[in-house]
C-alpha positions in Angstrom: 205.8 -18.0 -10.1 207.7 -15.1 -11.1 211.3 -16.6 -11.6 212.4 -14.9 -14.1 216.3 -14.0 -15.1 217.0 -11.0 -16.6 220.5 -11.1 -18.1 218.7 -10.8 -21.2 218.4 -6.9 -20.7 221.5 -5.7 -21.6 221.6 -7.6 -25.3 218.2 -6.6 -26.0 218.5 -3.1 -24.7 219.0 -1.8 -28.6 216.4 -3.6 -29.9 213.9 -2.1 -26.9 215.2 1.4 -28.0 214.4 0.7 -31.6 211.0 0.1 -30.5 210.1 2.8 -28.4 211.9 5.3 -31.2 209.4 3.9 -34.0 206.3 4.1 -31.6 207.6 7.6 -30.6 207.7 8.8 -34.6 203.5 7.1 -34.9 203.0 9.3 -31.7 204.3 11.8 -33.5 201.8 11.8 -36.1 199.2 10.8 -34.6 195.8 11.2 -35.5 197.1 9.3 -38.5 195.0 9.8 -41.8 192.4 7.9 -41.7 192.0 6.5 -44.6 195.4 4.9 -44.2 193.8 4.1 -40.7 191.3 2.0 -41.9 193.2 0.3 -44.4 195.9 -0.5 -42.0 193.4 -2.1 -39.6 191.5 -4.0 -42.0 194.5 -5.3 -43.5 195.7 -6.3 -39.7 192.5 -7.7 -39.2 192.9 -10.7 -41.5 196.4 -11.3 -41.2 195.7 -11.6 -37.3 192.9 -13.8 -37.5 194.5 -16.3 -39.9 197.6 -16.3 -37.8 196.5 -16.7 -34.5 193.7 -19.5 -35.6 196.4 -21.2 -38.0 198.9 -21.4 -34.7 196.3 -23.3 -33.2 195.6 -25.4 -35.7 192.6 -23.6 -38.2 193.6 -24.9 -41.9 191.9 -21.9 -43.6 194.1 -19.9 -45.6 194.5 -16.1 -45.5 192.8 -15.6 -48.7 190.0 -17.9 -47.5 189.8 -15.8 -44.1 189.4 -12.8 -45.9 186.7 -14.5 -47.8 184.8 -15.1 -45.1 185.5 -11.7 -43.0 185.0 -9.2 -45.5 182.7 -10.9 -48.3 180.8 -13.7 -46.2 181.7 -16.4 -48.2 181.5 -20.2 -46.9 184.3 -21.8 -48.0 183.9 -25.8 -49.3 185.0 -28.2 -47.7 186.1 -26.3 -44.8 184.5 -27.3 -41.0 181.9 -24.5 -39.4 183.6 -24.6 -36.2 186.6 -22.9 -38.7 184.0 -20.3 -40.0 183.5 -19.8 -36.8 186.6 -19.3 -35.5 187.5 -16.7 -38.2 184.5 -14.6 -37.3 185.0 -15.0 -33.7 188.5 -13.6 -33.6 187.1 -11.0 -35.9 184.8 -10.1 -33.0 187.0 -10.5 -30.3 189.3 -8.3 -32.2 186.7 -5.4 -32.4 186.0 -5.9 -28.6 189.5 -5.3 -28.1 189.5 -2.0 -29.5 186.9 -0.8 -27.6 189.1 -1.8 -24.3 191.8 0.0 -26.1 190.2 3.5 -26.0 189.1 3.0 -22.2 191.2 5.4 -20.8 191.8 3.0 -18.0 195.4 1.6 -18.2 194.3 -1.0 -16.0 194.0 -4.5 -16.4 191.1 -6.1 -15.7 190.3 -9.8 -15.3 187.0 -9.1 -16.7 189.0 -8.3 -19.7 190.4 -11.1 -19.9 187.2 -13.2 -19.5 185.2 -11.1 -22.2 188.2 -11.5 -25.0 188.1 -15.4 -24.0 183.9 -15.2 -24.7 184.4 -13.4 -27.6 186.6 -16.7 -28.9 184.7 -19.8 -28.1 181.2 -18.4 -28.9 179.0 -20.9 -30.8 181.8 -23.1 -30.7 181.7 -24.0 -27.1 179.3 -21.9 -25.5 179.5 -23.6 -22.0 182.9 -22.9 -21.9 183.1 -19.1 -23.3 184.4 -16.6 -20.7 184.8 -19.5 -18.3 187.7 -20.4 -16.0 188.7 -24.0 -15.8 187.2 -26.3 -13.2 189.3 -29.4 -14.3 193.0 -30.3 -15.0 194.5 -29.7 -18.7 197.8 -31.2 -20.7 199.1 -29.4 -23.6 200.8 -31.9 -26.5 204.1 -30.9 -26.7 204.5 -28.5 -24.1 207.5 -29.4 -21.1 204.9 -28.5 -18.2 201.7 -29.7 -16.7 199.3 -26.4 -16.1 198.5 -26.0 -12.1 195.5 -27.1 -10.5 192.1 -26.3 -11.5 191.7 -24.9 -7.7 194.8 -22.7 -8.2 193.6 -20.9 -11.2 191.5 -18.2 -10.0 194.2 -17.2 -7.7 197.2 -17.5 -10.0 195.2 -15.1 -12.3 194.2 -12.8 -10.1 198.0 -12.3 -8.8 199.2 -12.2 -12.5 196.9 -9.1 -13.2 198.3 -7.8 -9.9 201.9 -8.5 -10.9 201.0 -6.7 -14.4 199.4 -3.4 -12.4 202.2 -2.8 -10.2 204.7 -4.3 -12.4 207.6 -5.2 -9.1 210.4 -5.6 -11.1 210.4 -2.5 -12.8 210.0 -3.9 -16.5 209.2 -1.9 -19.9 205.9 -2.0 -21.7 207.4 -4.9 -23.9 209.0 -6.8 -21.4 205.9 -6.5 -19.1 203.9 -7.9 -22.2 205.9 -10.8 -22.9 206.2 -11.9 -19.5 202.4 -11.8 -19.4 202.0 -13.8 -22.0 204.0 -16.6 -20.9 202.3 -16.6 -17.4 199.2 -16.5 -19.1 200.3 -19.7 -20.7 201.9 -21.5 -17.8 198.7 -21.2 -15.9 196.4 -22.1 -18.6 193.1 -20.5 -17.2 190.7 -22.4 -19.8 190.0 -25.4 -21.4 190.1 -24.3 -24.6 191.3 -20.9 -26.4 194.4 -19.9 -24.4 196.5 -19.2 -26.9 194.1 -17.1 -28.8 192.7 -15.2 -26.1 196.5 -14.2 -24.5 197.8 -13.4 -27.9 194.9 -10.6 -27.5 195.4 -9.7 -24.3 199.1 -9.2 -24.3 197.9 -6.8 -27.2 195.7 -4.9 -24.6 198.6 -4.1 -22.9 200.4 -3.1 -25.5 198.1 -1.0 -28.0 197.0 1.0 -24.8 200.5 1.8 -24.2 200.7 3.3 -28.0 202.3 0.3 -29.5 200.2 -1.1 -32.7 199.8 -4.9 -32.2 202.1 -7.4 -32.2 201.1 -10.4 -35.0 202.8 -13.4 -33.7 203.1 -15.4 -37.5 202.4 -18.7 -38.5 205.7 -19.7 -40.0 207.2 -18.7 -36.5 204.9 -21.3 -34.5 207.4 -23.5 -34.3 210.1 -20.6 -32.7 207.1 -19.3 -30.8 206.2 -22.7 -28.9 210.0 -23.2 -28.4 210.5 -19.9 -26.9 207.5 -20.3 -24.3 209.1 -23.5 -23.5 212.6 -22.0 -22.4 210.4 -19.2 -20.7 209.5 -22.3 -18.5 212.4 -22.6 -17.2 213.0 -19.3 -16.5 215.0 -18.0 -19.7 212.7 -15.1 -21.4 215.4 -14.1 -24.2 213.8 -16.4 -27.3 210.2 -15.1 -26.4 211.4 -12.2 -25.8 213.0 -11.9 -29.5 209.8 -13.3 -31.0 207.7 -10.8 -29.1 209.8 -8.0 -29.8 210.0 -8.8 -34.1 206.2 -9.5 -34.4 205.7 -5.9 -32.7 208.8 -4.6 -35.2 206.7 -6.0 -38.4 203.8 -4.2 -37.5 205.4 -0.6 -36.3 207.1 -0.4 -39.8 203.5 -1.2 -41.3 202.1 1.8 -39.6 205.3 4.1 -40.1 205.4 2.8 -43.8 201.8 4.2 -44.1 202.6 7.7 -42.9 202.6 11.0 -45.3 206.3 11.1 -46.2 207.8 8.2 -45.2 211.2 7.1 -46.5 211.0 3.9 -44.7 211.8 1.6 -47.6 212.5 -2.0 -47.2 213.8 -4.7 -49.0 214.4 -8.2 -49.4 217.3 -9.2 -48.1 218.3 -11.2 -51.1 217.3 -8.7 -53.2 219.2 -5.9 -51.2 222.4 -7.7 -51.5 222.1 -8.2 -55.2 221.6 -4.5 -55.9 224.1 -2.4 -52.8 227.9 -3.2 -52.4 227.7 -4.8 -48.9 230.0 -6.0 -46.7 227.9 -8.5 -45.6 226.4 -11.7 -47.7 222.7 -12.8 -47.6 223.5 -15.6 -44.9 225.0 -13.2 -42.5 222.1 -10.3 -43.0 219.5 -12.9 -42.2 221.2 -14.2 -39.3 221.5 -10.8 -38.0 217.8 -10.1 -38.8 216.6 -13.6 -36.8 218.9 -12.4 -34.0 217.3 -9.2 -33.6 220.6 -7.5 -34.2 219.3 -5.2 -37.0 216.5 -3.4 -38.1 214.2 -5.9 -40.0 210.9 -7.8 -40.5 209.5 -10.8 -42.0 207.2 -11.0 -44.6 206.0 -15.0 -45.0 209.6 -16.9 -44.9 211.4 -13.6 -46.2 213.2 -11.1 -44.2 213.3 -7.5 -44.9 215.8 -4.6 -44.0 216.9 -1.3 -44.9 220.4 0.1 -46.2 220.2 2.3 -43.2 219.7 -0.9 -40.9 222.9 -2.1 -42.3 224.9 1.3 -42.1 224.0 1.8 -38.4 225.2 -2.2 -37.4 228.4 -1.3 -39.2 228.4 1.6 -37.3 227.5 0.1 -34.0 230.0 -2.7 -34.4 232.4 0.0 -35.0 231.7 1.9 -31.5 231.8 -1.4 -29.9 235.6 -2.1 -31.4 
């Protein structure tokens, strides 16, 4: 189960340090105001919800999630099990939290089971914070999910992999290779993808990191990087992971009292600085991982700074 090659480590070692520099500055200020606090989160709320439900296949639109999450509003024409599935996540989300401020780092299978409740309730009740007692397929996917039987097991040794973490991995590489596992043993009938894209959060926001927001418009990247994971190869999720949890560290950072985190379109950057670099290039980089950046909907953004320290890096490395 836990053939997994690492060669990975050494390109992505920058990128990890980025990471763990940008949760160090939040640390830094922590208790953030909260004010900003509770913007941040409601703002986080919706955008998670709509993106984890759309990955899966909910049509409703952010606008129309935040209709129904923070005004009540039934949308027309939309199905309940949709409405559902908006509040649900909303819930689930909220749950979350409270595991969060446990002071427990530990991760529980309970955990897991309550999130999973949390996701299919009212929709499929019988279901809700159940394991699996039958065999599953998943369209598109280039694996068949073990045996009903096996499931129990397989999850128990994953939390047990996750608590005494063997192979010595960081707090992002521990998430991301829970996530897959998660996947590859598909523990319910329904709501897998949705429930792990929480609990790989769990891990995560209880190690300081904010949550990671894996993004509609990268489904297609996201589904094809848990497929190489299959085989062994974490580099692609481990990219997608790591940028999702990039997007939403700048969010926080951008929020704090003095920040001079300011960034820009890509396009827009090159149009206005004298860079050595064109558009194309810059937003290969950014999909690489190779610079400081984030996407916002099909955009990426970056900093002159990001820029400056490549040039810089590329320079040490010469």
């Amino acid at each position: 189960m836990w053939d997994i090659d690492l060669t990975y480590r050494e390109e992505f070692q920058d990128v990890f340090d980025r990471l763990l520099e940008k949760k160090e500055v939040l640390e830094k200020q922590r208790p953030l105001p909260a004010v900003a606090l509770k913007k941040i989160r409601e703002s986080l709320m919706i955008e998670w919800t709509y993106n984890s439900n759309s990955i899966e296949g909910n049509t409703l639109s952010l606008r129309e999630t935040q209709m129904i999450l923070q005004e009540g509003i039934t949308i027309k024409g939309k199905s309940l099990r949709e409405h559902f599935e908006a509040k649900n996540h909303e819930s689930a989300i909220n749950h979350l939290y409270t595991l969060v401020e446990n002071t427990s780092h530990i991760l529980l299978s309970s955990d897991i089971l309550s999130l999973h409740g949390y996701i299919l309730r009212s929709i499929e009740d019988e279901f809700a914070g159940r394991l699996r007692n039958g065999g599953v397929r998943i369209a598109g996917a280039n694996f068949t999910p073990p045996n009903a039987r096996k499931v129990s097991g397989l999850l128990d040794e994953l939390i047990q992999f996750v608590q005494n973490n063997p192979l010595g991995l960081n707090d992002i590489e521990l998430a991301t290779v829970f996530h897959h596992k998660f996947v590859w043993i598909h523990p319910f009938f329904d709501g897998n993808g949705r429930t792990i894209r929480l609990a790989m959060n769990l891990l995560l926001m209880r190690k300081g990191f904010p949550p990671a927001i894996i993004l509609k418009n990268d489904r297609k990247k996201y589904y094809d990087a848990l497929n190489q994971a299959n085989k062994g190869n974490y580099k692609k999720l481990m990219l997608v992971i790591s940028q999702a949890l990039e997007r939403t560290l700048n969010i926080y950072i951008g929020a704090l009292p003095g920040s001079d985190y300011e960034y820009t379109e890509i396009s827009n950057l090159v149009e206005e600085e004298s860079l050595p670099y064109g558009q194309e290039y810059l937003s290969l980089l950014a999909r690489q991982g190779k610079i400081d950046a984030y996407k916002e909907g099909r955009n990426w953004l970056t900093t002159k700074k990001a820029i400056k320290d490549y040039i810089k890096s590329r320079k040490r490395k010469r």
